[in-house]
C-alpha positions as CSV (number, residue, x, y, z in Angstrom):
1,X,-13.6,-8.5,-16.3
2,X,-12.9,-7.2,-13.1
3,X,-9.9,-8.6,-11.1
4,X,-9.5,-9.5,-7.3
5,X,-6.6,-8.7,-5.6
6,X,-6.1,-11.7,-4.1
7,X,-7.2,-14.1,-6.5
8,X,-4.3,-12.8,-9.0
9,X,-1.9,-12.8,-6.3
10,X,-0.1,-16.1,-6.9
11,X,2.3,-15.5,-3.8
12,X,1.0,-13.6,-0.7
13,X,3.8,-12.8,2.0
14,X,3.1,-11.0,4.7
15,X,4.9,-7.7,6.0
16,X,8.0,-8.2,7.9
17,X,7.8,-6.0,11.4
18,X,8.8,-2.4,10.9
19,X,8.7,-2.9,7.0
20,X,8.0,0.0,5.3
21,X,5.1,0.0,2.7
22,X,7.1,0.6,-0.2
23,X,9.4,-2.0,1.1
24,X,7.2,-4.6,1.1
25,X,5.3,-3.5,-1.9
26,X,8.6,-4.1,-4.2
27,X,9.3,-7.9,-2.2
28,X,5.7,-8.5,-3.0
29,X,6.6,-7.8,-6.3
30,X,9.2,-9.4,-6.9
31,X,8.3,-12.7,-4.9
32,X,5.3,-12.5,-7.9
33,X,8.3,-11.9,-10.6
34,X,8.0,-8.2,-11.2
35,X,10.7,-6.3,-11.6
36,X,9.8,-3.2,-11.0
37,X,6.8,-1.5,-8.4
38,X,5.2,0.1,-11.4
39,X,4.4,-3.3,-13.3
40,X,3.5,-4.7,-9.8
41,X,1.3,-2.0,-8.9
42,X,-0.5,-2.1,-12.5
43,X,-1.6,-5.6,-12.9
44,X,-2.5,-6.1,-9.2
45,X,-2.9,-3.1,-7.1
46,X,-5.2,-0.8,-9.4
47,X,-5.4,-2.8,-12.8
48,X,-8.6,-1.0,-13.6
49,X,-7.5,2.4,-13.3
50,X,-6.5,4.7,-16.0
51,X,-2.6,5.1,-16.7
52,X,-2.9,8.9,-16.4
53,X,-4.1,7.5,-12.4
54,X,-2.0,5.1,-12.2
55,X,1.2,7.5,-12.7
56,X,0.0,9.9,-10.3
57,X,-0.9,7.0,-7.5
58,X,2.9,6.2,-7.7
59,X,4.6,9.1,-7.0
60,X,1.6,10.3,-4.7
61,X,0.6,10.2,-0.7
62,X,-2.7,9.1,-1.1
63,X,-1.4,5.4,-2.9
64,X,-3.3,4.2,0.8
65,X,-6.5,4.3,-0.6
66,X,-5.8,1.6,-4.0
67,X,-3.5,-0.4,-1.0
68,X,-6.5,-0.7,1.1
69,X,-8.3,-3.0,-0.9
70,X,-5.5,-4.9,-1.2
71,X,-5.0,-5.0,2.3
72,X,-8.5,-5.8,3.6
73,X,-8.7,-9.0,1.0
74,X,-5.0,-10.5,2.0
75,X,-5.4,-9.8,5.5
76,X,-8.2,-9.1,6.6
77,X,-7.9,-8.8,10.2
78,X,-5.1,-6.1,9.5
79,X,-6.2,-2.9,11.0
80,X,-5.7,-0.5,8.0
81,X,-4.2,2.4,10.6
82,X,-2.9,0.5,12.3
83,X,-0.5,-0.7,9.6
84,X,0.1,2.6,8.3
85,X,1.6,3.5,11.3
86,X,3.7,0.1,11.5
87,X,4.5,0.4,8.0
88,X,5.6,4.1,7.2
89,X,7.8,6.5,8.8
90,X,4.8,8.4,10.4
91,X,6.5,7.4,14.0
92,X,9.3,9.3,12.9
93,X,7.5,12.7,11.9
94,X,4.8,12.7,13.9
95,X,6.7,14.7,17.2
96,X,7.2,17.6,14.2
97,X,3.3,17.8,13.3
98,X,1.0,19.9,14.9
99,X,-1.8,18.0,16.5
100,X,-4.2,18.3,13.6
101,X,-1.8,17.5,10.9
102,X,-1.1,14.6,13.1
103,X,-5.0,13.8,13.1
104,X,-5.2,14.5,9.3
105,X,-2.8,11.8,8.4
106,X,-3.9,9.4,11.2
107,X,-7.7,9.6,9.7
108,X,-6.9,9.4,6.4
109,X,-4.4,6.1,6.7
């Protein structure tokens, strides 16, 4: 059986402004009754994804691309770069990158 985001989701809240990802990630969880990011993460975020995966999503960069299925079916009119760069610390690193580095991360959010 394949699972929804969403439809397992028994309590959806929404970011608070200038949250950061892993932030709001944990109150999700525990506003679901997790108690830690990692049960969270496997029974919602990627629960069809090997554990091997699953350990190396959450101590990885590219976690965005598991979260954005998530993001699109709980809110969908989120802009998916645009709440990377609400929700991370981006703003504050950016003015270090180079202009392509810059691009890179932008593109890939």
């Amino acid at each position: 059986m394949t699972i929804t985001h969403t439809q397992q989701i028994p309590i959806l809240v929404p970011p608070i402004e200038d949250e950061l990802l892993f932030s709001y990630l944990i109150r999700l969880g525990a506003a679901n009754g997790f108690l830690s990011l990692s049960q969270f993460a496997n029974a919602y975020l990627w629960p069809n994804t090997s554990a091997e995966r699953r350990n190396r999503i959450l101590v990885s960069y590219d976690a965005n691309k598991e979260f954005s299925g998530f993001l699109r079916a709980g809110f969908p009119s989120a802009d998916p770069v645009r709440f990377y760069l609400d929700h991370s610390i981006y703003s504050a690193v950016s003015p270090f990158l180079t202009r392509w580095i810059q691009t890179k991360i932008v593109n890939n959010a």
